[in-house]
DSSP file (Angstrom, degrees, kcal/mol; ACC not computed):
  #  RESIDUE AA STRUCTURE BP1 BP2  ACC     N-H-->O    O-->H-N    N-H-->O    O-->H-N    TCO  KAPPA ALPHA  PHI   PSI    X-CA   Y-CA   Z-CA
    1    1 A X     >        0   0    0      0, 0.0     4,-2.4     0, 0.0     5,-0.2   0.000 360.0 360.0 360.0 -39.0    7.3    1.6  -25.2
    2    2 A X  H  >  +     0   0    0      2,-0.2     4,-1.5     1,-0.2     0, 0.0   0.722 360.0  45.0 -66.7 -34.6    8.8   -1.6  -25.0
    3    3 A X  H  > S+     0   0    0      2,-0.2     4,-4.0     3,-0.2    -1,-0.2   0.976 113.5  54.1 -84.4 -50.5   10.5   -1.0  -21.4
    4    4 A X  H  > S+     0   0    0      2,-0.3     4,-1.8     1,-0.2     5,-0.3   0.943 111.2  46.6 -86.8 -69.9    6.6    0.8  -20.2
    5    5 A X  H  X S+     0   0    0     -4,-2.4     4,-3.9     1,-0.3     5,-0.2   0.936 109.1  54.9 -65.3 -59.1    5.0   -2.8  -21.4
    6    6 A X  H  X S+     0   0    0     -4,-1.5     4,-1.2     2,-0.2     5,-0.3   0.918 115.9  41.3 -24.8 -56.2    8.2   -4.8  -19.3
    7    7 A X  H >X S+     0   0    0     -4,-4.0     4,-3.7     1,-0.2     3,-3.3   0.951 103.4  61.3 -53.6 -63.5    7.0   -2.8  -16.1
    8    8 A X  H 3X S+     0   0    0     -4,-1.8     4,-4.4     1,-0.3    -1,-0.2   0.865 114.9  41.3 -29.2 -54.3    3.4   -3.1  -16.6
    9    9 A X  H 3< S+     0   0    0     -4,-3.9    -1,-0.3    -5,-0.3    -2,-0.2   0.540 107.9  50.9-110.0  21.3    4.1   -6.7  -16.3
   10   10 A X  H XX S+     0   0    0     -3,-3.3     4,-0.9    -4,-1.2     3,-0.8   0.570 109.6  53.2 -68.8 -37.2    6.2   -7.0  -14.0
   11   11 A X  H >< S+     0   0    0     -4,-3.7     3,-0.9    -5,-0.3    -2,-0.2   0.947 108.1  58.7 -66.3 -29.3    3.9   -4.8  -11.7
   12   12 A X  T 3< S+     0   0    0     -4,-4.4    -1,-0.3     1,-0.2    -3,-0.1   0.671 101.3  52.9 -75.8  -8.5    1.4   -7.1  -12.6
   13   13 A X  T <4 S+     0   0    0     -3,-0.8    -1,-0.2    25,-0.1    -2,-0.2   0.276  76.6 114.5   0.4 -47.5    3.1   -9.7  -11.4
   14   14 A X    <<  -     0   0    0     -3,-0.9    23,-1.4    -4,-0.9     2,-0.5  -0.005  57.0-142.0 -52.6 157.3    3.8   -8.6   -8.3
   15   15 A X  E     -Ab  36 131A   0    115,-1.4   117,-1.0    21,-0.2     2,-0.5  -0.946  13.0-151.1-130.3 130.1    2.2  -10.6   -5.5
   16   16 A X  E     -Ab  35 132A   0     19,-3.6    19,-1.7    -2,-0.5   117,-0.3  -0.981   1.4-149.2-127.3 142.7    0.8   -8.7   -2.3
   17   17 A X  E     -Ab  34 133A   0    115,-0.7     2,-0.8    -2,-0.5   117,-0.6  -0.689  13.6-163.3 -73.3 104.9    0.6  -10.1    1.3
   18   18 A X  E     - b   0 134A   0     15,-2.6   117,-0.2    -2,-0.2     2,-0.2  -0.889   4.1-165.7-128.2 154.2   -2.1   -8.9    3.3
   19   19 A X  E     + b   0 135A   0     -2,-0.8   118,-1.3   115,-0.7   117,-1.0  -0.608  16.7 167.4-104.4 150.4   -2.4   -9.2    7.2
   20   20 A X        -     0   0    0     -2,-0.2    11,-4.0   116,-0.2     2,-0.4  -0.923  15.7-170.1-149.9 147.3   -5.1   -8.8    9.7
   21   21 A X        -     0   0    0      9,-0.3     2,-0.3   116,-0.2     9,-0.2  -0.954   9.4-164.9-139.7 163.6   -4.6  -10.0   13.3
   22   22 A X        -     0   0    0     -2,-0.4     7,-2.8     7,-0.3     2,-0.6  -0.949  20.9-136.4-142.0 160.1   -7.0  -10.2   16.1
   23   23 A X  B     -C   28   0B   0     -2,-0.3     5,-0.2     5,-0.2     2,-0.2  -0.908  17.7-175.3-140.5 133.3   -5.6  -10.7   19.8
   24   24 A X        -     0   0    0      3,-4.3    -2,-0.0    -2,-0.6     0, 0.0  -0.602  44.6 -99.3-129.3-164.3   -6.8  -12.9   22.4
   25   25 A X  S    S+     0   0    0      1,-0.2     3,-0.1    -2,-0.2    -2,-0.0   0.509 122.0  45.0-107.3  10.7   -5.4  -12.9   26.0
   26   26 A X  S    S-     0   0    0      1,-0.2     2,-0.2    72,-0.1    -1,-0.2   0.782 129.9 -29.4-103.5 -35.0   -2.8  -16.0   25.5
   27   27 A X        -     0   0    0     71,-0.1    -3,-4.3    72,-0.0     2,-0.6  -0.759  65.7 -85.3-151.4-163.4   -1.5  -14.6   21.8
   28   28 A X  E     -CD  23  96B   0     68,-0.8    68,-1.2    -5,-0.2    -5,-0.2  -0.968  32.5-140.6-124.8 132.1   -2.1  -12.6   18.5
   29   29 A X  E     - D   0  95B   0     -7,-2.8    -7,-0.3    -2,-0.6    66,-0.2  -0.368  15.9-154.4 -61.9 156.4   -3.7  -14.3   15.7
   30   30 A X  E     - D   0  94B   0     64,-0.5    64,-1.4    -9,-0.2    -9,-0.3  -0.688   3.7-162.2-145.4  87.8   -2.2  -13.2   12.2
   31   31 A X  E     - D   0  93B   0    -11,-4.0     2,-0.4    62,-0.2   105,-0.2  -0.352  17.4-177.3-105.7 175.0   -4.2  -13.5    9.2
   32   32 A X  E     - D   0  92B   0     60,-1.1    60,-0.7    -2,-0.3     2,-0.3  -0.839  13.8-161.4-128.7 157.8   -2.2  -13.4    6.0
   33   33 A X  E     - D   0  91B   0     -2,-0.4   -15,-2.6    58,-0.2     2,-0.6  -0.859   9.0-166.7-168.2 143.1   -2.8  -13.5    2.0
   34   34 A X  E     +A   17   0A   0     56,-1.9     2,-0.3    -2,-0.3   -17,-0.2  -0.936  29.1 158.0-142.6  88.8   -0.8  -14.2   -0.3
   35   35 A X  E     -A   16   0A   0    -19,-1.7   -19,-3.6    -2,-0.6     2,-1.0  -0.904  44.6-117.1-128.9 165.3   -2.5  -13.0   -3.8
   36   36 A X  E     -A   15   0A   0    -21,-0.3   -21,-0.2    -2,-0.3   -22,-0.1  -0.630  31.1-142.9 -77.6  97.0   -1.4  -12.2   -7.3
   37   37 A X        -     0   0    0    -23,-1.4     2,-0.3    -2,-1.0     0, 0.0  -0.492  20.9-158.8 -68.2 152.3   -2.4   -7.9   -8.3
   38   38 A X        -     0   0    0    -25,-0.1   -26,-0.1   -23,-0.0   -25,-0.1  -0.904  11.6-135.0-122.5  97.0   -3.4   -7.9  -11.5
   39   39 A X        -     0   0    0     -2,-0.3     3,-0.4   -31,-0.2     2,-0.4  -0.112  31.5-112.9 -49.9 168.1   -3.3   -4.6  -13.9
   40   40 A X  S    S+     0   0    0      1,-0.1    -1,-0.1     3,-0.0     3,-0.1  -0.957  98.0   9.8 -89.5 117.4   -6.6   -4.1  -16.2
   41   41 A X  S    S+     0   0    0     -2,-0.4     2,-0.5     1,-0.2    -1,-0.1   0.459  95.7 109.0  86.1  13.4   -5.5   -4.6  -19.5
   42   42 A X        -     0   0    0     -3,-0.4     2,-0.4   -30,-0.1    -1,-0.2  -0.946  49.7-157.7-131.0 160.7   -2.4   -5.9  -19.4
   43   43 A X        -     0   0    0     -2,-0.5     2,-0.7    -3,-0.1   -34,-0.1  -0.945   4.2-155.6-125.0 139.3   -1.8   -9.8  -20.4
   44   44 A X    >   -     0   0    0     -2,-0.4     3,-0.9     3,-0.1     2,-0.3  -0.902  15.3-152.6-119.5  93.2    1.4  -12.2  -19.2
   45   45 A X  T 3  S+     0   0    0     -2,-0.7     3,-0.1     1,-0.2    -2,-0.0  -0.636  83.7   8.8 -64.4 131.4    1.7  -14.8  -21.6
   46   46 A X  T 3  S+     0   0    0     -2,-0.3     2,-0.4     1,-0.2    -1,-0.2  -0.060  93.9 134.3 108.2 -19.3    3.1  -17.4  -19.9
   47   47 A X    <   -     0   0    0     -3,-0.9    -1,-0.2     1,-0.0    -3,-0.1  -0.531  44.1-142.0 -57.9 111.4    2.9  -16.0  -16.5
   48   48 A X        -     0   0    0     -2,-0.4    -1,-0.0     1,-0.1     2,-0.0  -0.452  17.3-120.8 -79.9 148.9    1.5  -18.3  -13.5
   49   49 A X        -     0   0    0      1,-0.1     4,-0.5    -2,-0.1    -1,-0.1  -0.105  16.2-124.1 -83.1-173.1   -0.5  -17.1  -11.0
   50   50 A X  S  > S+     0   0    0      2,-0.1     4,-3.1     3,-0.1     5,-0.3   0.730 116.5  48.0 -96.8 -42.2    0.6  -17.3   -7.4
   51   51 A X  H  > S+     0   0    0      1,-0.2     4,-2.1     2,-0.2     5,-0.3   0.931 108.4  44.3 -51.5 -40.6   -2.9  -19.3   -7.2
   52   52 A X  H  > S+     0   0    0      1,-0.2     4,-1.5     2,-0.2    -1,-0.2   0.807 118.1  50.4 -94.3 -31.4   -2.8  -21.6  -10.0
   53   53 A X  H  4 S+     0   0    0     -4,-0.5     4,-0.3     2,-0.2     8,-0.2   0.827 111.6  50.3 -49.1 -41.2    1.4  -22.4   -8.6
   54   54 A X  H  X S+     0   0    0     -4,-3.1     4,-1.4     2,-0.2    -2,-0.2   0.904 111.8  44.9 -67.6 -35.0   -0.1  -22.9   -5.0
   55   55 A X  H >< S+     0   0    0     -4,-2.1     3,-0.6     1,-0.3    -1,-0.2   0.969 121.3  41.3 -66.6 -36.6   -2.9  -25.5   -6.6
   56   56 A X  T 3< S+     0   0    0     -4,-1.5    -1,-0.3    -5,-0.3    -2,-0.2   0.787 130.1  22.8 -86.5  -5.3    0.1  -27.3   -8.8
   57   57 A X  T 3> S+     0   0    0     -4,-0.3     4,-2.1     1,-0.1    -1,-0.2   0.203  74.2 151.2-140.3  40.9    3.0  -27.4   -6.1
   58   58 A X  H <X  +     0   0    0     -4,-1.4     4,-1.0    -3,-0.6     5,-0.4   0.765  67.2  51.9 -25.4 -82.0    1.2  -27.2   -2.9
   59   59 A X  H >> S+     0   0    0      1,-0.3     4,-2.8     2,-0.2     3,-0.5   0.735 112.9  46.2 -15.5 -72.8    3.6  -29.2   -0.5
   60   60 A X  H 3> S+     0   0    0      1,-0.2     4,-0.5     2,-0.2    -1,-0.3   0.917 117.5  50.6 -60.4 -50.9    7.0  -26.9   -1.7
   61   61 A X  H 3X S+     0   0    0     -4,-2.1     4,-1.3    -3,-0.3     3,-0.3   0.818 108.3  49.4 -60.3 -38.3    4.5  -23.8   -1.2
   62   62 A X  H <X S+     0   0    0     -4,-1.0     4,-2.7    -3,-0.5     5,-0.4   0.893 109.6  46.4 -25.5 -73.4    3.4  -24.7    1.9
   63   63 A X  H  X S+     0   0    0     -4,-2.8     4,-1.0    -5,-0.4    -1,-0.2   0.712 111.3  53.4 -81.1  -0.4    6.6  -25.3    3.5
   64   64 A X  H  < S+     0   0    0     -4,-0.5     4,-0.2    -3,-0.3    -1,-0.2   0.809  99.6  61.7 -78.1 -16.9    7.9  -22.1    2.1
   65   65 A X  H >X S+     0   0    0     -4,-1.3     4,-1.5     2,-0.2     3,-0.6   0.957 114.1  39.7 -59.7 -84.4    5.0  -20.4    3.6
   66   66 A X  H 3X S+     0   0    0     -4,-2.7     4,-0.7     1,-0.2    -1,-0.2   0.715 104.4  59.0 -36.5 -48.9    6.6  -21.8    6.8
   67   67 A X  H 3< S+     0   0    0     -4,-1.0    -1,-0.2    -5,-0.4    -2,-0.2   0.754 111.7  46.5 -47.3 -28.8   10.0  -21.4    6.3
   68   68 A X  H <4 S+     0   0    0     -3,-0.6    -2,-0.2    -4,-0.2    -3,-0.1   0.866 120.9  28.8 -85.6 -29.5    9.4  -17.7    6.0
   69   69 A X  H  < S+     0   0    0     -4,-1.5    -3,-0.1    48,-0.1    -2,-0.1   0.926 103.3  82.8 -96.4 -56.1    7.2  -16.9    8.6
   70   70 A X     <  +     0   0    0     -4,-0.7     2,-0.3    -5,-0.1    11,-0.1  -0.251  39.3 151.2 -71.0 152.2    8.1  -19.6   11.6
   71   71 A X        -     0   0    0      9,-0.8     8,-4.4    -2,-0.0     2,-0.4  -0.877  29.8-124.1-145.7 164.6   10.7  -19.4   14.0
   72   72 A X  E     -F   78   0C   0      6,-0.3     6,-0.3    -2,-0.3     2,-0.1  -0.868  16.0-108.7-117.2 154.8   11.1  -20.7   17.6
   73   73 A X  E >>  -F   77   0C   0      4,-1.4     3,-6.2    -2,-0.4     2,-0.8  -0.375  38.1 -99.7 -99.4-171.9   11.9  -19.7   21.1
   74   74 A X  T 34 S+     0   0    0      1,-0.4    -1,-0.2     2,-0.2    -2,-0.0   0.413 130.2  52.4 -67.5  13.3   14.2  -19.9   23.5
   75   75 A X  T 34 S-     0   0    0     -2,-0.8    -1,-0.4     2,-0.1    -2,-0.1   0.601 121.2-108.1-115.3 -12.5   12.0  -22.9   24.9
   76   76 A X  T <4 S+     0   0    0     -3,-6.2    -2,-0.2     1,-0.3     2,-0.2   0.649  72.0 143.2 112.6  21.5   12.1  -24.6   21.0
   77   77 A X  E  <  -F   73   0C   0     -4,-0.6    -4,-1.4     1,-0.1     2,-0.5  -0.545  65.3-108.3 -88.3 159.2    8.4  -23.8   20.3
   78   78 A X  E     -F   72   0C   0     -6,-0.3    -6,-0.3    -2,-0.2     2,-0.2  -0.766  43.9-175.9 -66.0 114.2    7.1  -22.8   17.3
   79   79 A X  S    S+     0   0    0     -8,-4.4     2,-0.2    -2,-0.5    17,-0.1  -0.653  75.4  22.9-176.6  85.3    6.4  -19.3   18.1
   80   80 A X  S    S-     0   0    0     15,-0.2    -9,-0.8    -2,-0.2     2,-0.4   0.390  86.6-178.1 -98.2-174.7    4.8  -17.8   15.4
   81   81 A X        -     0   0    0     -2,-0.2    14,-3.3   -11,-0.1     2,-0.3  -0.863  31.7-132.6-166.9 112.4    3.6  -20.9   14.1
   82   82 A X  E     -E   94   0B   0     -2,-0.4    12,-0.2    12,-0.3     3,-0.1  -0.542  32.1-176.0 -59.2 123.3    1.5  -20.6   10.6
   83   83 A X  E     +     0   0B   0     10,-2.3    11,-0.1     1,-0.5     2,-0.1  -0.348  66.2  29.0-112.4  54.2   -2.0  -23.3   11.9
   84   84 A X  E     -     0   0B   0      9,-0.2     9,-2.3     8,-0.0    -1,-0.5  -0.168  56.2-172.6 158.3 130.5   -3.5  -23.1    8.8
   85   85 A X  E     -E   92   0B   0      7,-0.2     2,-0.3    -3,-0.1     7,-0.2  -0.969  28.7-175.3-122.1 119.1   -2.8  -22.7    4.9
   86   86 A X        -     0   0    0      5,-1.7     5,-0.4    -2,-0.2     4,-0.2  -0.973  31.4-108.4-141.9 135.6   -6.1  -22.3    2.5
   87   87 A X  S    S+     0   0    0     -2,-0.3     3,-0.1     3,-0.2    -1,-0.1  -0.036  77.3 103.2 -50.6 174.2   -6.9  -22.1   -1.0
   88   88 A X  S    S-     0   0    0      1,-0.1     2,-1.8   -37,-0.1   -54,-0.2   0.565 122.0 -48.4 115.1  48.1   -7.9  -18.6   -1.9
   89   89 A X  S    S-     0   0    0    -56,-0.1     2,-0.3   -38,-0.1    -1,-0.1  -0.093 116.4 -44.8  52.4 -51.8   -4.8  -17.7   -3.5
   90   90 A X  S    S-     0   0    0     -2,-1.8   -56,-1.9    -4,-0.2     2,-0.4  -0.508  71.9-172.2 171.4 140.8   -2.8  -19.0   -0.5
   91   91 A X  E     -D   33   0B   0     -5,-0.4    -5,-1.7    -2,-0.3     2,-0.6  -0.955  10.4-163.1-139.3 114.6   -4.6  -17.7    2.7
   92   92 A X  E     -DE  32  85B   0    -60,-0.7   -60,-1.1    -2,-0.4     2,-0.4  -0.982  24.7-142.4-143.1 127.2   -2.5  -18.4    6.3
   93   93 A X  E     -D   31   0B   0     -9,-2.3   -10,-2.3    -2,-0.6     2,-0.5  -0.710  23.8-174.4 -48.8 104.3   -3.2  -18.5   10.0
   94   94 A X  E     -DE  30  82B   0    -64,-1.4     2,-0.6    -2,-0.4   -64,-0.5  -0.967   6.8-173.1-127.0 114.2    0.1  -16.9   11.6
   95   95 A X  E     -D   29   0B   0    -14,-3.3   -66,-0.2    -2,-0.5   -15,-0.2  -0.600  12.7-153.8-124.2  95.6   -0.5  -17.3   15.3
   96   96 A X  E     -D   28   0B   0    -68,-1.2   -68,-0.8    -2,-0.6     3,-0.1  -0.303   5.6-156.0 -50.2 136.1    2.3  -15.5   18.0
   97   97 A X  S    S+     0   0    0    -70,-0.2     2,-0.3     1,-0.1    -1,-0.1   0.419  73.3  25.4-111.7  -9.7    2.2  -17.5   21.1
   98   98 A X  S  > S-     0   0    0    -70,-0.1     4,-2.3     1,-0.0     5,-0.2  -0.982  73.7-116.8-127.9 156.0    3.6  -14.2   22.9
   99   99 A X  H  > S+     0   0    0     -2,-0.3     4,-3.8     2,-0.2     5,-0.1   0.903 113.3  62.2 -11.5 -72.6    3.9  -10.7   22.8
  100  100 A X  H  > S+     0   0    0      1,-0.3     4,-1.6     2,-0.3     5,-0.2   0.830 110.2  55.1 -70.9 -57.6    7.7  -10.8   22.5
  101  101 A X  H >> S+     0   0    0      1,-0.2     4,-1.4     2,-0.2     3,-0.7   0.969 105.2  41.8 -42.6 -70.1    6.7  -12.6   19.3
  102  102 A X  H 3X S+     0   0    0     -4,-2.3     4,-2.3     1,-0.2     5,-0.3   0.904 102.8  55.5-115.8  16.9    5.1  -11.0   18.0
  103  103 A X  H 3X S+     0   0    0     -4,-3.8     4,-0.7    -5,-0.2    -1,-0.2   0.673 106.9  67.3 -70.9   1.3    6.3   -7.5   18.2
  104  104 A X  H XX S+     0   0    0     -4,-1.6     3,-2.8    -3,-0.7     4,-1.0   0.963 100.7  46.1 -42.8-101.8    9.3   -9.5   16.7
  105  105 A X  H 3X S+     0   0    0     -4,-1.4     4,-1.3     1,-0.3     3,-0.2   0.549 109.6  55.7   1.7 -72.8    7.2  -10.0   13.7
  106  106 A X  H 3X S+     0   0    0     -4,-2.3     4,-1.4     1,-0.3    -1,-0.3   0.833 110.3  43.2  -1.4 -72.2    6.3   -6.6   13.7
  107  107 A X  H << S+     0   0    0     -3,-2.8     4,-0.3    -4,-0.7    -2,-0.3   0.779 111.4  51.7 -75.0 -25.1    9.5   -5.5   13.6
  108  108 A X  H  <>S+     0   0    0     -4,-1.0     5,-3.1    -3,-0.2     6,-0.7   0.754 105.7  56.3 -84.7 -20.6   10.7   -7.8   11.1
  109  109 A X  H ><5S+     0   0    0     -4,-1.3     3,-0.6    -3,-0.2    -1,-0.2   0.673 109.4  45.4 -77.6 -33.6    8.0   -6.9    8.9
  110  110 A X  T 3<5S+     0   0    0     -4,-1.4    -2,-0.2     1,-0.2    -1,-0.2   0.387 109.4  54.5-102.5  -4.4    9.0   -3.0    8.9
  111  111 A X  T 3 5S-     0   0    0     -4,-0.3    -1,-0.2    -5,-0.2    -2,-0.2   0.376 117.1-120.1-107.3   9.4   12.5   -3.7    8.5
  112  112 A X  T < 5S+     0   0    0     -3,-0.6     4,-0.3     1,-0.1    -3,-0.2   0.882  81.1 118.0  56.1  43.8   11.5   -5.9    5.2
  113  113 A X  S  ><S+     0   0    0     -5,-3.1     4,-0.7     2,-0.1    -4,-0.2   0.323  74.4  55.7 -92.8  -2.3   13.0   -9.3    6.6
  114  114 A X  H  > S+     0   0    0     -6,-0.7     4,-0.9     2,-0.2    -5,-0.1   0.988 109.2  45.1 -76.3 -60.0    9.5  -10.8    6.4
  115  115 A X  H  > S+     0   0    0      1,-0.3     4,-1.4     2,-0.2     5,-0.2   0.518 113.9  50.2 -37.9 -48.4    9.3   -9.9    2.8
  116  116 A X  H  > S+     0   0    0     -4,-0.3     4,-2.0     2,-0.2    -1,-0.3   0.799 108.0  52.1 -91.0 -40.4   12.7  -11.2    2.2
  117  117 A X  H  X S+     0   0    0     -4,-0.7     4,-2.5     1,-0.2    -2,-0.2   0.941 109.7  49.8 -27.9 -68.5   12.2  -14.4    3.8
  118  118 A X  H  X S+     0   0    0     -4,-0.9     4,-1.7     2,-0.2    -2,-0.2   0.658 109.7  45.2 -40.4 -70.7    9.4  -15.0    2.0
  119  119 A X  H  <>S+     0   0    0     -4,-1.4     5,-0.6     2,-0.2    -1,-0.2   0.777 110.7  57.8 -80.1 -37.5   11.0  -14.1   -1.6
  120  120 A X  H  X5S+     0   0    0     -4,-2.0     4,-3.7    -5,-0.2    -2,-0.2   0.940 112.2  49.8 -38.3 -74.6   14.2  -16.5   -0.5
  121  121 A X  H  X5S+     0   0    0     -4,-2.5     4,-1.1     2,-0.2     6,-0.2   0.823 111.0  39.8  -4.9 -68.8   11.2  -19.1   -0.1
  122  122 A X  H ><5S+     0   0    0     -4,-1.7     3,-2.0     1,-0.2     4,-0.3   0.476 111.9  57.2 -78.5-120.5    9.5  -18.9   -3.0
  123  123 A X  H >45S+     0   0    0      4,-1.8     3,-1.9     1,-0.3    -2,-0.2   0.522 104.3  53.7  -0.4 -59.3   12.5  -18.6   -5.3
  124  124 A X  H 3<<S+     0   0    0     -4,-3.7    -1,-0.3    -5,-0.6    -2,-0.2   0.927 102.2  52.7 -61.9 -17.0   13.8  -21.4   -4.2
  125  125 A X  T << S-     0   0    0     -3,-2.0    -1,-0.3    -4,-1.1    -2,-0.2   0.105 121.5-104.5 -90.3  13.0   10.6  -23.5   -4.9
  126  126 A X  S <  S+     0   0    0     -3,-1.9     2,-0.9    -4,-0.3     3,-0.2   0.381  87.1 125.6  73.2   0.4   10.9  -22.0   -8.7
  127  127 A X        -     0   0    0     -6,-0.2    -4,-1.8     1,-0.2    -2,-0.2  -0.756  40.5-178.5-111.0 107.2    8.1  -19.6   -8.3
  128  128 A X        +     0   0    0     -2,-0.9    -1,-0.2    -6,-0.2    -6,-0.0   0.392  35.1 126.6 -84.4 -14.0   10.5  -16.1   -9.6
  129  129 A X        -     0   0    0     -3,-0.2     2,-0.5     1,-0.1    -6,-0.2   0.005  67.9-108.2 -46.9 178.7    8.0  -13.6   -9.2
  130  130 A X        -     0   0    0   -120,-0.2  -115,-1.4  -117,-0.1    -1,-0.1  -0.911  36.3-154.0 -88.9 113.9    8.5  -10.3   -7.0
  131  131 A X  E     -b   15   0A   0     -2,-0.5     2,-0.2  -117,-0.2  -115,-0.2  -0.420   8.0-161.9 -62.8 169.4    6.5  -10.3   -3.7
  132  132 A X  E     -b   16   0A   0   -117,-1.0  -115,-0.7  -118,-0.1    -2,-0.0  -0.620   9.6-143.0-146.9 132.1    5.2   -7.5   -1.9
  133  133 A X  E     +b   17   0A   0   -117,-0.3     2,-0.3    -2,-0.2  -115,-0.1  -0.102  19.6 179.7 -72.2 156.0    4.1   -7.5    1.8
  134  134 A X  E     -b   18   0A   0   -117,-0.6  -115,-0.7  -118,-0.1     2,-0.5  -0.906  24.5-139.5-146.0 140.3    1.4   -5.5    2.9
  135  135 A X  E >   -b   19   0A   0     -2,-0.3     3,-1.2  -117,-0.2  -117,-0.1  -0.859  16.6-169.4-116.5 110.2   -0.4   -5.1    6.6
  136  136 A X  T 3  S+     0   0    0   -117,-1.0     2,-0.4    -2,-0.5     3,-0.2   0.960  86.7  34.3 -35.1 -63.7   -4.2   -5.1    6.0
  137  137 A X  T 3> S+     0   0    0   -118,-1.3     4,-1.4     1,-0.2     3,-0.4  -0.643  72.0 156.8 -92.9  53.5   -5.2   -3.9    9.6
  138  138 A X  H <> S+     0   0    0     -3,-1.2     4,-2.2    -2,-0.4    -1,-0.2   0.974  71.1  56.9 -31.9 -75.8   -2.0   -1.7   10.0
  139  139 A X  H  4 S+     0   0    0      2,-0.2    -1,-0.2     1,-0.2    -2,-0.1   0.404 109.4  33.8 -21.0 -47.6   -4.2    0.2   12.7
  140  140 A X  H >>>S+     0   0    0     -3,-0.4     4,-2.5     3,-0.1     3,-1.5   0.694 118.4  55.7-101.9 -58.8   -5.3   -2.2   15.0
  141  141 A X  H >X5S+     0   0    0     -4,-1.4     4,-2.2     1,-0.3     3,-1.2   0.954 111.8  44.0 -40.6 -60.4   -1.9   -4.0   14.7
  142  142 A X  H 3<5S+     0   0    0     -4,-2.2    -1,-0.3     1,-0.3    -3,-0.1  -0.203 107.7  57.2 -76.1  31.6    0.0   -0.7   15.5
  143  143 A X  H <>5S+     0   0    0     -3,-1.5     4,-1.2    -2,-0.4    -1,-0.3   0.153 109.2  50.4-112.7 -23.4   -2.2    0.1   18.3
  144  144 A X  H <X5S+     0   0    0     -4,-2.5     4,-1.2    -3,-1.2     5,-0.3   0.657 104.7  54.0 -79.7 -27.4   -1.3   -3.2   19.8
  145  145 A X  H  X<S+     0   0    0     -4,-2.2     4,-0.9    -5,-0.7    -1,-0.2   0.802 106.4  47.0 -81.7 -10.9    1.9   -2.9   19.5
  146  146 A X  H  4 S+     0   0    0      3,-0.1    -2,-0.2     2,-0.1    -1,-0.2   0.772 109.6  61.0 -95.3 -18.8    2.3    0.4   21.4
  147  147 A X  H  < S+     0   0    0     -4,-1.2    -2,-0.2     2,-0.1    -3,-0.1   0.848 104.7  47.0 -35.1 -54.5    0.1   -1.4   23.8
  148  148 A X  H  <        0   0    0     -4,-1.2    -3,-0.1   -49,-0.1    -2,-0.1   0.960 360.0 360.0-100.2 -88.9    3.0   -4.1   24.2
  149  149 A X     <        0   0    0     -4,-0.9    -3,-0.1    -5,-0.3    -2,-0.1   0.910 360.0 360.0-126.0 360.0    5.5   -1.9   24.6
């Protein structure tokens, strides 16, 4: 019983990511969210929310938020480059400046390196919880990506 209660709140715990991207003809837009699931009925004394972390350590969250997701290319750009981080649980603008980008992204995301970026991040900024990645708009993403290549 004791092990069943442990899960429950650890699964409640668990943090899920979701994306939606919308595509214009210089890049692909990426929008991201970064919130806390919550079980019905089960309570985590002591547990911080991913919100109520973002509000108290903005700065370190931010820039893990960044560490995880940007990278650059071979010309030194920022490419994706998060433009925007918003309350809301943590809410981020992920914008690919190519293609090449982001079917990167894509790819890095289905091979769980996004996800693992991401949980380096945050752990290192104290916040120990489990992430889990999600792609809202899986549809429309994956119909641009066979587009691409």
């Amino acid at each position: 019983m004791a092990d069943a209660s442990a899960n429950a709140v650890a699964e409640a715990a668990r943090v899920a990511m979701e994306f939606s991207a919308s595509v214009s003809t210089t890049g692909v837009s990426v929008s991201l969210k970064i919130d806390n699931t919550i079980l019905a009925g089960v309570i985590s004394v002591g547990a911080l929310s991913l919100a109520a972390y973002y509000l108290a350590n903005r700065r370190p969250v931010e820039t893990a938020v960044r560490n995880g997701l940007e990278g650059r290319n071979e010309a030194g750009v920022v490419d994706p480059q998060v433009r925007n981080i918003d309350e809301g649980s943590i809410l981020v603008e992920l914008y690919c400046h190519s293609e090449h980008s982001f079917i990167q992204f894509v790819e890095d995301f289905e091979a769980g390196k996004v996800e693992q970026r991401l949980q380096k991040e945050f752990t290192n900024i104290g916040y120990q919880e489990q992430l889990r990645v999600t792609i809202e708009n899986a549809d429309e993403v994956y119909k641009k990506v066979e587009v691409v290549r």
